[in-house]
C-alpha positions as CSV (number, residue, x, y, z in Angstrom):
1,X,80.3,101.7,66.0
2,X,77.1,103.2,64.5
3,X,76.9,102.0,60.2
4,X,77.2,104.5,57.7
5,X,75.9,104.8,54.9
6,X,77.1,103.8,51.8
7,X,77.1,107.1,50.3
8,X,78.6,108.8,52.9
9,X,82.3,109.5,52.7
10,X,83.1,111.3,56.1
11,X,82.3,110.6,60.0
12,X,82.5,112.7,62.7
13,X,84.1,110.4,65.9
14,X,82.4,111.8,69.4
15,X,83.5,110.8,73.1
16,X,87.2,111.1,72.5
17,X,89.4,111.8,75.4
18,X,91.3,114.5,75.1
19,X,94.7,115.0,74.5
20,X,95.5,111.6,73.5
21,X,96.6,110.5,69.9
22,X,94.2,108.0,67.9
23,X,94.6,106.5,64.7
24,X,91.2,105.1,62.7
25,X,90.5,102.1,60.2
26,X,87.3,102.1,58.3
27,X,85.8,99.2,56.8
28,X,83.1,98.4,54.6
29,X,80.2,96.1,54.9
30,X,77.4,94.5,53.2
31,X,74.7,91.9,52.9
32,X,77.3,89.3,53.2
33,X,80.0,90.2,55.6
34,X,82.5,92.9,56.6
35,X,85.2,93.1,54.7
36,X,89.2,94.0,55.2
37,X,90.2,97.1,57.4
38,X,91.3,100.2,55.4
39,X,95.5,100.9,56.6
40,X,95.3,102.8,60.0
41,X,95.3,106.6,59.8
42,X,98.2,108.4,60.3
43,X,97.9,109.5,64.5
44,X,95.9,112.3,65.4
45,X,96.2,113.7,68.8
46,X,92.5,115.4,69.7
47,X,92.8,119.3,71.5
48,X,93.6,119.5,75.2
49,X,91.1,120.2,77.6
50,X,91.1,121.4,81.3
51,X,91.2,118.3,83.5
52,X,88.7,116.8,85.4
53,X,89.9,113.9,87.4
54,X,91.1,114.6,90.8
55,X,93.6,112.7,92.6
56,X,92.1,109.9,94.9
57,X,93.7,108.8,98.2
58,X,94.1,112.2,99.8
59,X,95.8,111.5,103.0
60,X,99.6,112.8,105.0
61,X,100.0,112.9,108.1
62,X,103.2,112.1,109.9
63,X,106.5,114.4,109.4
64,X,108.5,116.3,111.8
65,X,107.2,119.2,113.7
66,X,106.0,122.2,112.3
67,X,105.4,120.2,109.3
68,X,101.8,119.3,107.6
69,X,102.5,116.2,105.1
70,X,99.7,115.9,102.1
71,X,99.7,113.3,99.9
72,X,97.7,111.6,97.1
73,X,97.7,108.8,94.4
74,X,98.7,110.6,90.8
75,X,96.4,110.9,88.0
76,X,97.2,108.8,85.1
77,X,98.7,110.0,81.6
78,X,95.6,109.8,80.0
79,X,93.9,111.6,82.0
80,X,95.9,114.5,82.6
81,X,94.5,116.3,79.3
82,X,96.9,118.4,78.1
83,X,100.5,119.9,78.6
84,X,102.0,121.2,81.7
85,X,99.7,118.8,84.2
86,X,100.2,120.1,88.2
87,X,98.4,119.4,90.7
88,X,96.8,122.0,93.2
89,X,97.1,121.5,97.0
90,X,94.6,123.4,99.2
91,X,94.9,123.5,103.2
92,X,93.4,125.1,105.7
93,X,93.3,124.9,109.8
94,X,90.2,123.0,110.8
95,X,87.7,125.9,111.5
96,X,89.3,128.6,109.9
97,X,88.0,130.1,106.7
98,X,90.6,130.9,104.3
99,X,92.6,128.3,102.4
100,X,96.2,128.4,101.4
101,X,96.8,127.5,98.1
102,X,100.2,126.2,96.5
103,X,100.7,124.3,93.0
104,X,103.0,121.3,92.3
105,X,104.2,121.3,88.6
106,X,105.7,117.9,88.8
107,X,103.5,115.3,87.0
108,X,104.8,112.6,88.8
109,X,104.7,114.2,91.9
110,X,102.4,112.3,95.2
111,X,103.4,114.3,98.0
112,X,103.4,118.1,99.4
113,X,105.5,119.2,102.4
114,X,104.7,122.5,103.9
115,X,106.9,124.3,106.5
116,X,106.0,126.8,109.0
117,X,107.3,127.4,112.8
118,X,103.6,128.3,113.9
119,X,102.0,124.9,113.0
120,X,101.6,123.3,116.5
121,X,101.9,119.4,116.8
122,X,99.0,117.3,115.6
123,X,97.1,120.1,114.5
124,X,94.1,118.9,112.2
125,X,93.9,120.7,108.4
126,X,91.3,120.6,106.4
127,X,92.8,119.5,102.7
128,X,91.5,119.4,99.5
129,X,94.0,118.3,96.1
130,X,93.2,119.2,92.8
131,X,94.3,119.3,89.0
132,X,95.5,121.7,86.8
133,X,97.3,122.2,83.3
134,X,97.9,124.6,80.9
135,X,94.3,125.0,79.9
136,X,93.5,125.5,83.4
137,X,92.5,124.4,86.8
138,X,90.1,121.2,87.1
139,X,88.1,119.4,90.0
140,X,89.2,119.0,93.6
141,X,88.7,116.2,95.6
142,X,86.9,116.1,98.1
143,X,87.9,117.4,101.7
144,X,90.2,114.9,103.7
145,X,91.5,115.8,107.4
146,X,95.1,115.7,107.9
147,X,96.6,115.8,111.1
148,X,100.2,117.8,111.7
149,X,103.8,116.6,112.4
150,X,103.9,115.1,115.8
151,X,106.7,116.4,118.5
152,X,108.6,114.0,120.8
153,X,107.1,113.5,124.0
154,X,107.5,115.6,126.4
155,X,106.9,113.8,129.8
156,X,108.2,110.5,130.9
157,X,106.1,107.3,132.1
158,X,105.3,107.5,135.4
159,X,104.7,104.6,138.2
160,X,107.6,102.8,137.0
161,X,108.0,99.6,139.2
162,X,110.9,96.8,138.8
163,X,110.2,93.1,140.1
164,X,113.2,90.6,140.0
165,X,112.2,87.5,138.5
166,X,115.2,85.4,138.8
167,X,119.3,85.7,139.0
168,X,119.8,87.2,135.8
169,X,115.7,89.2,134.7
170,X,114.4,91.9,136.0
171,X,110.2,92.7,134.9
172,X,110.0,96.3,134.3
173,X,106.4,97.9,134.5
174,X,105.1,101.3,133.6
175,X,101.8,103.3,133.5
176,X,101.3,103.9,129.6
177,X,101.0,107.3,128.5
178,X,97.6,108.4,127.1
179,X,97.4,110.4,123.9
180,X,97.1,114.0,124.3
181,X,98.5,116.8,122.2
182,X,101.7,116.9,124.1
183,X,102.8,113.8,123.9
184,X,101.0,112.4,120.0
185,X,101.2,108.5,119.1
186,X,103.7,106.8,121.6
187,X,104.9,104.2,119.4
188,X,107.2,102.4,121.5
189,X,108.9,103.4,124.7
190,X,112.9,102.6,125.3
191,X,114.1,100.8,128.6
């Protein structure tokens, strides 16, 4: 910290963050050393402010049809600025121009389900996730592409063939199917 001088009975502290509580010790110094610390201050919390931290980590993805999963990594208590911290989730289809908007009032809170019948399967959305309390809303983060629910697939392997291979094994074999809109991520495939 910057010295004061000696004559000088009152400091102004800068660079606070807001909405946390602080408590102060001053201490005097001279020509041979710095002596004892004076008893902490009672706490003093400092004003809240709007915040400006977004979350970090936008990402979703995954769900069940007609279903557009966002998600993020919270924002830490200390920087969450004031009362009533939220977060603000913005989405949008990919190419389209206006954003829908919804706020999620639980601090804690990491994920945001929305839930319409018109969302086709692995539709890309444009997303953006921002923070808010009750001075206001603060920064967004940058735009992240999130993809839709996925549907089951809807068509079966084709070019199935079956060798036997002894008494008791049969070798199965199957064309994969590709990834298309239809039929999403085949994770696995059931014999």
């Amino acid at each position: 910290p910057e010295v004061i001088n000696g004559r000088t009975h009152k400091a102004t502290v800068v660079d606070l963050s807001p909405w946390v509580e602080y408590e102060f010790r001053v201490v005097a110094s001279n020509g041979v050393g710095i002596g004892e610390p004076s008893r902490p201050s009672a706490l003093l919390r400092t004003k809240a402010a709007v915040p400006i931290v977004a979350p970090t980590n936008i990402g979703g993805g995954g769900g069940t049809r007609s279903e557009l999963v966002i998600t993020w990594e919270p924002v830490s208590e200390e920087l969450q600025n004031g009362e009533g911290f939220g977060y603000v989730v913005m989405f949008r289809p990919l190419g389209s121009d206006s954003w829908t908007k919804a706020v999620v009032a639980a601090v804690e809170s990491s994920k945001y389900v929305y839930r319409n019948e018109s969302i086709s399967p692995l539709s890309p959305f444009e997303v953006k996730v921002g923070v808010c309390n009750n001075e206001g809303e603060g920064t967004l983060s940058s735009i992240s592409i999130v993809y839709s629910g996925e549907d089951e697939p809807k068509v079966a392997p084709v070019v199935v063939s079956a060798l036997s291979v002894s008494a008791a094994e049969v070798e199965l074999s199957w064309q994969p199917l590709a990834w298309n809109r239809h039929t999403g991520r085949v994770l696995g495939y059931e014999v």
